[in-house]
C-alpha positions in Angstrom: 100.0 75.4 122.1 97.0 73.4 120.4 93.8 72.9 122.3 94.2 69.7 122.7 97.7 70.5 124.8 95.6 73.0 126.5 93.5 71.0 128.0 95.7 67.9 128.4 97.5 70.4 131.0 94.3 71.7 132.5 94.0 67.7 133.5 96.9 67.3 135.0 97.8 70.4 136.5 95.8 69.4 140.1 98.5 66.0 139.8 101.4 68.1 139.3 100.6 70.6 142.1 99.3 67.9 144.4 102.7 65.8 143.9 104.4 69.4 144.1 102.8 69.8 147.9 103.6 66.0 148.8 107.8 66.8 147.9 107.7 70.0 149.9 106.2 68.5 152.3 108.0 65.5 152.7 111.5 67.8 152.3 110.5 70.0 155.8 110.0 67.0 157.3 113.1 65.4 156.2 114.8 69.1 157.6 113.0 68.8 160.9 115.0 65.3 161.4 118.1 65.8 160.3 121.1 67.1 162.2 121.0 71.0 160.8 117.0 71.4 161.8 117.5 74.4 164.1 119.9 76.2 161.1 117.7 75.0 158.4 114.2 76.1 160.3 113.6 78.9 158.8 113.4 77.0 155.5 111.2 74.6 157.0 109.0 77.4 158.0 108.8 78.7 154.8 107.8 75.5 152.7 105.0 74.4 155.8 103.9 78.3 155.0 103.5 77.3 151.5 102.3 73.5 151.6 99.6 74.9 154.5 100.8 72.0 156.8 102.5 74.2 159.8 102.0 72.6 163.3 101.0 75.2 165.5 102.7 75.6 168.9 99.1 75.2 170.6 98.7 71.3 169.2 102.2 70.9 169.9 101.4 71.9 173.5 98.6 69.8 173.5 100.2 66.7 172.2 103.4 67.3 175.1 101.2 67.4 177.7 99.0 64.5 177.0 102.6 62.4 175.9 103.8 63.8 179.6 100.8 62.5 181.3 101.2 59.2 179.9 104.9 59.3 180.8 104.1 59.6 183.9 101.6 57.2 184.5 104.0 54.6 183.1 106.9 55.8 184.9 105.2 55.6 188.2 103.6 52.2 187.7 107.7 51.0 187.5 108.5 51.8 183.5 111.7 53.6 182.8 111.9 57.0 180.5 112.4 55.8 177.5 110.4 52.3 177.5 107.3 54.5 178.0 109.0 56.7 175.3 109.1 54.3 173.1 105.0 53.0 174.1 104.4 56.4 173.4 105.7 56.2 170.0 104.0 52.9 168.9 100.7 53.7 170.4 99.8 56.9 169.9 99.0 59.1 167.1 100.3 63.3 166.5 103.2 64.9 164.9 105.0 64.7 168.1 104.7 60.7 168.8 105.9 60.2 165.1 109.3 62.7 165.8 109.8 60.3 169.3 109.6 57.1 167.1 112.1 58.4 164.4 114.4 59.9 167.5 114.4 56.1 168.1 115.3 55.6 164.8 117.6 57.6 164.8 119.7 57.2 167.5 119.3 53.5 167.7 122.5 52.8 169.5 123.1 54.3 173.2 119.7 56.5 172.5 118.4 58.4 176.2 116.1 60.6 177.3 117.7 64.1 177.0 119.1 62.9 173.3 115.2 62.3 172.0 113.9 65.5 174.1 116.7 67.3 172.0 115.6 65.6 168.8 112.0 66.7 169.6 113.1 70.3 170.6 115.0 71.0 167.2 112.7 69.5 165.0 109.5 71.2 166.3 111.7 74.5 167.6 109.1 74.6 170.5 109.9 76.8 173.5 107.8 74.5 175.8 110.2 71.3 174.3 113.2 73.2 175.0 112.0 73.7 178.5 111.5 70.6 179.1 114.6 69.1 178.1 116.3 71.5 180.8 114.7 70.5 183.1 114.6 66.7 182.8 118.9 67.6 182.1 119.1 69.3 185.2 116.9 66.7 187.4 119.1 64.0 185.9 122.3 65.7 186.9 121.0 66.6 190.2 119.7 63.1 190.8 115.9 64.7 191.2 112.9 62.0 190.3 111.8 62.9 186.7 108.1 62.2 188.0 108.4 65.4 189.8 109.4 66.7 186.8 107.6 65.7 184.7 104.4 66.6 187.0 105.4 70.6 187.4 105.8 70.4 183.5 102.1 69.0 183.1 101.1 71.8 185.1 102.4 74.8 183.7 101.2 73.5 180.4 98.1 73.1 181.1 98.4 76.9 182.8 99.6 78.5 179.4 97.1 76.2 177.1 94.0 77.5 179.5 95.9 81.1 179.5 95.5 80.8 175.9 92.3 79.8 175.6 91.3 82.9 177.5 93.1 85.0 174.9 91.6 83.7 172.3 88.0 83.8 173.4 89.0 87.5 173.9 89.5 88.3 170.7 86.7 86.3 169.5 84.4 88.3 172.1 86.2 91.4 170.2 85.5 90.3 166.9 81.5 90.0 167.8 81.4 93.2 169.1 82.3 94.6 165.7 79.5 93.6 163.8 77.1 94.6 166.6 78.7 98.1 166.9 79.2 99.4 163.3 76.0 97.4 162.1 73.5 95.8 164.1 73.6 99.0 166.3 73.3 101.5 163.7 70.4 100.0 161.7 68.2 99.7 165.2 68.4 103.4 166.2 68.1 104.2 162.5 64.6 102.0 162.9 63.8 103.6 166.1 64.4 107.3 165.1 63.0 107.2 161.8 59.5 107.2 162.7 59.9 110.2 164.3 61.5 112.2 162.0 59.2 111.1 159.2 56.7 112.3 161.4 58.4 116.0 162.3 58.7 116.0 158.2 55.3 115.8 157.6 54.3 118.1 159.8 56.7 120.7 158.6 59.4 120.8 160.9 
């Protein structure tokens, strides 16, 4: 290799690996959407590990409850399910109103409800998702309003995100203490003490 060649492939090596990212990219998200997303997930999982574009389950938690709330707003000013769905999907903006509008797409003959909570709950392979569609499954075979729901769902979310906020600021309250105890601490009784022994030095002790 000349060092012309050299450096011709020093230029376009960020290209190549920046179009490298955009096709694994693009190929988990065409896994989350297709029909073997729960088999295939742990390939998806391995190429968002390695493109650095994983959704974490917290935003996903965030995103379901603010998409519930506005479900429910709509459902109780006289929408049905899926027509706020589907206003969901046009109007808003996340990873998980994009997965409701290509559900849509997806199923755009006889879609429902529990078929795009499905579609959601493989693609992201959220616990919280998967919940969710039980229980809208069950309320729709028992004939229980889905406001109710859809209600208790917003509120247990919102219970686990604020349980997890406390976790985390735990461990952040841990991690100061670290520096404080193996450093900070150390150099101030080290400042404080060695006056004294300087002291007890020079006087021959």
């Amino acid at each position: 290799m000349t060092n012309l060649d050299f450096y011709i492939f020093i230029l376009i090596a960020p290209a190549l690996l920046f179009s490298l990212r955009m096709i694994l990219i693009e190929t988990a998200a065409l896994i989350s959407v297709s029909n073997y997303a729960d088999q295939m997930f742990w390939l998806k999982k391995i190429l968002n590990k390695i493109t650095g574009s994983q959704i974490k389950n917290s935003q996903i938690n965030e995103e379901l409850v603010q998409i519930l709330q506005m479900i429910s707003i709509m459902i109780s000013a006289g929408e049905s399910p899926l027509t706020a769905l589907r206003h969901v999907s046009i109007r808003s903006e996340g990873y998980l109103p994009k997965l409701i509008g290509k559900s849509f797409e997806k199923y755009t003959t006889g879609v429902n409800l529990t078929q795009t909570l499905d579609f959601l709950a493989a693609a992201t392979h959220s616990t919280q998702v998967r919940r969710l569609t039980n229980a809208i499954q069950i309320a729709v075979e028992r004939g229980t309003p889905i406001l109710d729901v859809l209600n208790n769902q917003i509120l247990a979310l919102n219970k686990q995100i604020n349980m997890e906020l406390l976790r985390k600021s735990g461990r952040s309250e841990i991690a100061l203490l670290i520096p404080v105890v193996f450093l900070i601490l150390p150099v101030s009784i080290s400042f404080a003490i060695w006056p004294s022994l300087y002291g007890l030095n020079q006087a021959g002790f």
